[in-house]
C-alpha positions as CSV (number, residue, x, y, z in Angstrom):
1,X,1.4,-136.6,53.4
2,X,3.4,-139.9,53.5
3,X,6.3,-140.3,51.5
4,X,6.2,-141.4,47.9
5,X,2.3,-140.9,48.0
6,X,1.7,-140.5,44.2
7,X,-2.0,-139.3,45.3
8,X,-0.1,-135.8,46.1
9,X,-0.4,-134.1,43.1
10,X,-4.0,-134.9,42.9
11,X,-4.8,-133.8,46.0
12,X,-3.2,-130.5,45.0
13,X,-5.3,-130.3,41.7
14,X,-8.6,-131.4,43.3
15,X,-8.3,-128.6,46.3
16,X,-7.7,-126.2,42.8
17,X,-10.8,-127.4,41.6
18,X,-8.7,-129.0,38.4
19,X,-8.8,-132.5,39.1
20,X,-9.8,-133.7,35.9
21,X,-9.8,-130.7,33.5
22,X,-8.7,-131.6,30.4
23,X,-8.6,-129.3,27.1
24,X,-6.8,-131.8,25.0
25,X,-9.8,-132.7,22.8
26,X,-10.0,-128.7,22.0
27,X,-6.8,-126.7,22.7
28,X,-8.3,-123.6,20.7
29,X,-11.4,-123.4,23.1
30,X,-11.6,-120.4,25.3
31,X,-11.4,-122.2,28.5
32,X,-7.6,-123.6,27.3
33,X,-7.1,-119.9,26.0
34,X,-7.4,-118.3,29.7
35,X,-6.1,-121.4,31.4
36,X,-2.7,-120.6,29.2
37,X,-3.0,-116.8,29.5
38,X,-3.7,-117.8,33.7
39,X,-0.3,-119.6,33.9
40,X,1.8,-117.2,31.6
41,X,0.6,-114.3,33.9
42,X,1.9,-117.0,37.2
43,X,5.3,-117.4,35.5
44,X,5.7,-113.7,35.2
45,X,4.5,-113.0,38.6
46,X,7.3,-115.3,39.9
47,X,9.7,-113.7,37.5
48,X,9.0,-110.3,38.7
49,X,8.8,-111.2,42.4
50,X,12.4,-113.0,42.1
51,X,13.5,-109.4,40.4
52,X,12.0,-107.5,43.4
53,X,8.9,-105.9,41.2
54,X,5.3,-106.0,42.8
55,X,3.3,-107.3,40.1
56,X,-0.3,-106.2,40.0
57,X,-3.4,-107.0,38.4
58,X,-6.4,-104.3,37.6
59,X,-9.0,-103.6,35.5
60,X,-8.8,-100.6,33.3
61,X,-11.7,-97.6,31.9
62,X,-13.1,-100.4,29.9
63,X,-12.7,-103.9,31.9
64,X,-9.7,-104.9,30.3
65,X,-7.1,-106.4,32.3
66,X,-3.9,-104.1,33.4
67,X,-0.5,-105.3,34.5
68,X,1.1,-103.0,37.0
69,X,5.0,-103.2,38.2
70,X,6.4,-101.5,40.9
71,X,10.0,-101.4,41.8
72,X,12.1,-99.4,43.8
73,X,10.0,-95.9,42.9
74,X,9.5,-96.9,39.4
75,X,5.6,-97.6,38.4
76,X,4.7,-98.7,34.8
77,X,1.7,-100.5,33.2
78,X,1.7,-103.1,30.7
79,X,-1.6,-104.1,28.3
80,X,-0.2,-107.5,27.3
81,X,1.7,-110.1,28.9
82,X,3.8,-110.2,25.9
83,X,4.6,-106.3,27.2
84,X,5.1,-107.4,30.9
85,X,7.9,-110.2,29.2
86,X,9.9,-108.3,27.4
87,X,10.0,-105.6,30.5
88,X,11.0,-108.2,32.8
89,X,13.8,-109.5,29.9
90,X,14.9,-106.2,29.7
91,X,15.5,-105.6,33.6
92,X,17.2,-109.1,33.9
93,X,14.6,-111.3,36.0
94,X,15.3,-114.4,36.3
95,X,13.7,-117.1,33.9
């Protein structure tokens, strides 16, 4: 990429396959839903890797998604993100 290309960040999106998504029109629709629950999980993935925990994502009995944390010998699973946050407040990761 050449300096100052403003295309860069475009490029980026349309090698995502987001190039043009846009959920303005309907922020409530389920798409925009997992798109925010998507980049929630991202933040807290770098927040625990920056903390040293092994963040991992499985499936339970049922199909529901799992969060599970590792660090050091410690193992603990989390139902919500909202769970996962406050865990990785609570051990000081970084924001």
């Amino acid at each position: 990429m050449k300096p100052g290309n403003d295309n860069a960040l475009a490029t980026v999106g349309a090698a995502q396959g987001v190039e043009g998504v846009s959920f303005a029109s309907n922020p409530n629709s389920a798409e925009a839903k997992a798109l925010a629950q998507d980049k929630q999980a991202a933040t807290l993935a770098a927040r625990a890797a920056l903390a040293g925990v092994t963040l991992h994502l499985l499936r339970d009995e049922i199909g529901r998604r799992e969060w599970i944390a590792c660090r050091w010998h410690l193992t603990r699973a989390f139902s919500s993100l909202h769970d996962l946050e406050a865990w990785l407040d609570l051990i000081g990761a970084p924001r």
